[in-house]
N, C-alpha and C positions, 0 to 999 in steps of 0.2 A: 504493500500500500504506500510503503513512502516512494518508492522510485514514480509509480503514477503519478501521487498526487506533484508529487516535485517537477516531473517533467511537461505533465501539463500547465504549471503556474509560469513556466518557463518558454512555453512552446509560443515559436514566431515565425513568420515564413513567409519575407517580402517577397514582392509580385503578386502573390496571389490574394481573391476578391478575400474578405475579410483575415487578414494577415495574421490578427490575434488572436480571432476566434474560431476560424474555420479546422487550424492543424491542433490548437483543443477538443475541439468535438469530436474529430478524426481519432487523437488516442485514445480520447474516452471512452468510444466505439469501439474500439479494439480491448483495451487495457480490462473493461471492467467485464466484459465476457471471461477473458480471461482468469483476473481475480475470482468470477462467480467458481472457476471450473475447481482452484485450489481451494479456495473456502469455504465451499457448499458443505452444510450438515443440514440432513434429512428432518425433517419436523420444526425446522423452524418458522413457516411460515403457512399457520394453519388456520385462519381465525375469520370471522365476518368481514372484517379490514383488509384483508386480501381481497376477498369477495368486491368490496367497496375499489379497491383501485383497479378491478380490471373491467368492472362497471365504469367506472371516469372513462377508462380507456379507450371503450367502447363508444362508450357517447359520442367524446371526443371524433373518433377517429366514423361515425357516422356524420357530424356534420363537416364531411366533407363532401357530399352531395348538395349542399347550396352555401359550402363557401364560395365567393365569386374569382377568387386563383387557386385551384386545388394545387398547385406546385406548391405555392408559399407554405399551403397547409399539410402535406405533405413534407416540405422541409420542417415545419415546425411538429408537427406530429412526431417525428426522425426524434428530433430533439427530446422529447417527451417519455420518450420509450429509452431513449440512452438516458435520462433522469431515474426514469420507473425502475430500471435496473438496480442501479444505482440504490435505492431505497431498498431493494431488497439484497445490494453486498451489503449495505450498513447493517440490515436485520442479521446478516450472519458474523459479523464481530463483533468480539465482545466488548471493544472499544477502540476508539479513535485515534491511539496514540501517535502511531505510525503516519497517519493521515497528518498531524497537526506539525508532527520533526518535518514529512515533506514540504508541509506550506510553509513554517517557519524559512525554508532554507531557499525555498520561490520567493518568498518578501524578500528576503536578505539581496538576493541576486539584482532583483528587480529596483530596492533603495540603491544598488550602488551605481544599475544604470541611470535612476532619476538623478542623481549627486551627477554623473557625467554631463545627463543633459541641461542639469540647470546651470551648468557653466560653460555652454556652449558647446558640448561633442556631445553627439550622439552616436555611439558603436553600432547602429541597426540603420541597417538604408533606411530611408522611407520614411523614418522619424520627426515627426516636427515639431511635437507637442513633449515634453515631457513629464511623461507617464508611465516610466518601463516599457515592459513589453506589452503592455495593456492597452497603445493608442489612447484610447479615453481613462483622465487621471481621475475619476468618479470610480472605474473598476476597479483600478489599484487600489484605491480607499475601499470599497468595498472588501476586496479579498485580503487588506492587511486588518481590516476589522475582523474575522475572523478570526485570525491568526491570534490579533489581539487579547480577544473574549479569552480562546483557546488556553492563552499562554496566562492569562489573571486568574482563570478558575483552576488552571494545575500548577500555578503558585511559582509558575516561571516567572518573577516577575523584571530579569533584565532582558529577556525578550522581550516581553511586554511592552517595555520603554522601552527599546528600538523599532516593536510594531508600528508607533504610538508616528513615528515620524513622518511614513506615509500619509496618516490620516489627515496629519497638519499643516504637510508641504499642501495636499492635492484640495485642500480650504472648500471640501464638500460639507455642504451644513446637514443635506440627510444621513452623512454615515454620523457625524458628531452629537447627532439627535439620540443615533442606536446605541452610540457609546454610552452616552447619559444613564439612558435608562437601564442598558446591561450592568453598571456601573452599580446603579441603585440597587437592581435586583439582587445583586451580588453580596453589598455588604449592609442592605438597610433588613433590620427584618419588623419593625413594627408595620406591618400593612397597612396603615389609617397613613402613616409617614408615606410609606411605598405610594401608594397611590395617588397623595396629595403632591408627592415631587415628581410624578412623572405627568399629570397634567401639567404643571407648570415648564417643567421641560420640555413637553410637546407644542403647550401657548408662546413659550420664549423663542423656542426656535421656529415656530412658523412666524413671529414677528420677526424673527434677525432674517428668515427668507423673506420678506416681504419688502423690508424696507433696504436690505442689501440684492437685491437681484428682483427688483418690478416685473422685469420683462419675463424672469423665466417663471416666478409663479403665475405673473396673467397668462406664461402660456400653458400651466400645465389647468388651471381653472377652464381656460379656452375648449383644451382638449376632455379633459371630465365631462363639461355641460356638453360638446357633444355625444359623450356617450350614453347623457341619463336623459337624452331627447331620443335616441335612438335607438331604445330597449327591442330586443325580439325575445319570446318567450322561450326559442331555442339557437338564441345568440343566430348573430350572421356565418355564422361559420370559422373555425381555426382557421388563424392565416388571412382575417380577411381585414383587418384594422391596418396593416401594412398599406394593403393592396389598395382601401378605399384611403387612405391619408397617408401617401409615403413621406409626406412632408416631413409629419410626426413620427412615424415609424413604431415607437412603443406611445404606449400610456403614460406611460410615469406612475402607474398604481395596477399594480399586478390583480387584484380584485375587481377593480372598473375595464382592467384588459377583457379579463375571463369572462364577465356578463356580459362584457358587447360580442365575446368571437364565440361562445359557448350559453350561453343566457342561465334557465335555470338548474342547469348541471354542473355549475358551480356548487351549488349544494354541498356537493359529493366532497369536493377539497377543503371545503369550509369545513363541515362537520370531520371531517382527518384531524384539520387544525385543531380543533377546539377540543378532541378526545385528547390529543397529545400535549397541547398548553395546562388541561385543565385540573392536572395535579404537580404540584411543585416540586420538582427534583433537584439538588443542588449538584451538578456536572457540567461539564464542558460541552456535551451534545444539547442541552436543555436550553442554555444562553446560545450561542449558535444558534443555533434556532428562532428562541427568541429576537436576536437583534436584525437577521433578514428579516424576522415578518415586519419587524418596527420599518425598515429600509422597505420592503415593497409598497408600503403604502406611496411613496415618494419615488421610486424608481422602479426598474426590472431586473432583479436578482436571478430570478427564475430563468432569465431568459439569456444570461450568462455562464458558461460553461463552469467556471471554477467555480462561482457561487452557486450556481443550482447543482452543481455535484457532491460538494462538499455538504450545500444544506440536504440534500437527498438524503447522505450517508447518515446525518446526523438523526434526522426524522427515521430511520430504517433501525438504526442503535436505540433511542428512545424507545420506541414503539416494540422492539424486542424486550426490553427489560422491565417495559412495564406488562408481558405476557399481551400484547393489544397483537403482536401477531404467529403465537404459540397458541396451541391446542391445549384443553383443559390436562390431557393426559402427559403430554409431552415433560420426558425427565431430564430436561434439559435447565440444569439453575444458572442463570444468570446474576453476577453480586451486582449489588446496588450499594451505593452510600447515600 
């Protein structure tokens, strides 16, 4: 698990059409078949919640009879299914650790080429922004937030503060929103406290987005209001938000994506969600977790190869050790803390 996850954090490959995401998807195609074939054990995945994702899958992969580009949905379906996997290697380990040494040592790689580029070289053709090997420096931030959560809940905490650098360089206010509140979850435990600091964490930073970047929350408002004008009871189809708005290309809110390309088969992911949030586990796959779904509401994680892999693995780990997808008989213990 560490060689994947490290070489996809790291995977780049100018010329071709998405440089930094397309030869990640590619090994994650490969890699996590692979991984399934070494770490499959029998009975792990027995429970109504399987049932529930291959129903999603289904749905899914029927509204592509009136999406209006079955290719786009089709490549995004692809995607979907290298995710789904994915949830089900996480079900079969019994933990992430290997996963988090690989990304730690992907950030590491990736701060030394942001440090090249912010002083004018860039080691990778093609480069023009400095962002690692991520092109968009929102991803970096994204995927060193991980790292981050990773590295503060297993009490690494001078990676942590070396994570912490990305976050700061790449001055994304939705991952610093996720940090907040991982943050709190982490080390506040009165709940009345918890909950009264993360709305104000969520009120403080949509004000510091509002009044520091006009333009990009009018645009993401812009894009919302068309989505809650233009509900279908079984979405327009995967793949068709691209195709009708390439302008926009994602949502910015992974929730308001899925009811406009899937309508009310959304259900299906929500209630995933909500079985899995809705008991508190103090681990490194639980925050994880946590702090994408904080970032979807504001971006597309899911629709990023290192983040929706990594969160795949985590939701597939949780969800094994809470028995959500073991058999009542299955003698398989998994430890919990």
């Amino acid at each position: 698990m560490f060689w994947l996850t490290f070489i996809a954090s790291i995977a780049f490959w100018p010329g071709v059409i998405d440089s930094a995401l397309s030869p990640r998807w590619a090994i994650l195609a490969i890699g996590i078949p692979v991984m399934l074939l070494l770490k499959s054990k029998s009975g792990r995945i027995k429970s109504p919640l399987r049932g529930l994702g291959f129903l999603f899958l289904l749905c899914v992969s029927i509204s592509l009879f009136w999406t209006p580009d079955v290719y786009t949905g089709i490549y995004d379906l692809t995607h979907l299914l290298i995710l789904s996997s994915a949830v089900v290697l996480g079900a079969e380990l019994d933990n992430l650790d290997e996963v988090w040494k690989g990304l730690y040592c992907g950030v590491v790689v990736n701060i030394g080429i942001l440090f090249l580029q912010y002083i004018g070289w860039s080691p990778v053709v093609g480069m023009t922004t400095a962002a690692g090997l991520f092109v968009n420096k929102e991803i970096l931030a994204e995927t060193a937030l991980i790292a981050f959560v990773a590295a503060l809940v297993c009490k690494h905490y001078k990676i942590a503060a070396l994570m912490i650098v990305p976050i700061l360089v790449c001055q994304s206010r939705t991952v610093w929103l996720a940090s907040i509140v991982v943050i709190t979850l982490v080390y506040v435990r009165n709940y009345k406290l918890l909950i009264l600091l993360i709305v104000v964490g969520i009120s403080s930073m949509t004000a510091l987005n509002y009044t520091q970047s006009i333009d990009s929350f009018n645009h993401r408002i812009e894009m919302w209001s068309i989505v809650l004008s233009s509900l279908k009871l079984f979405g327009h189809g995967i793949g068709s938000w691209v195709s009708q708005y390439p302008l926009y290309e994602y949502v910015h809110n992974e929730l308001l994506q899925s009811v406009y390309e899937i309508g009310i088969f959304t259900l299906i992911p929500v209630f995933i969600v909500f079985q899995l949030l809705r008991k508190y586990i103090h681990d490194s796959e639980y925050f994880i977790f946590v702090s994408i779904v904080a970032v979807s509401f504001f971006w597309f994680p899911y629709h990023m190869p290192i983040t929706g892999f990594v969160t795949a693995l985590a939701v597939g780990c949780i969800a094994n050790r809470r028995n959500l997808f073991q058999s009542v008989d299955s003698d398989i213990s998994v430890k919990t803390e």
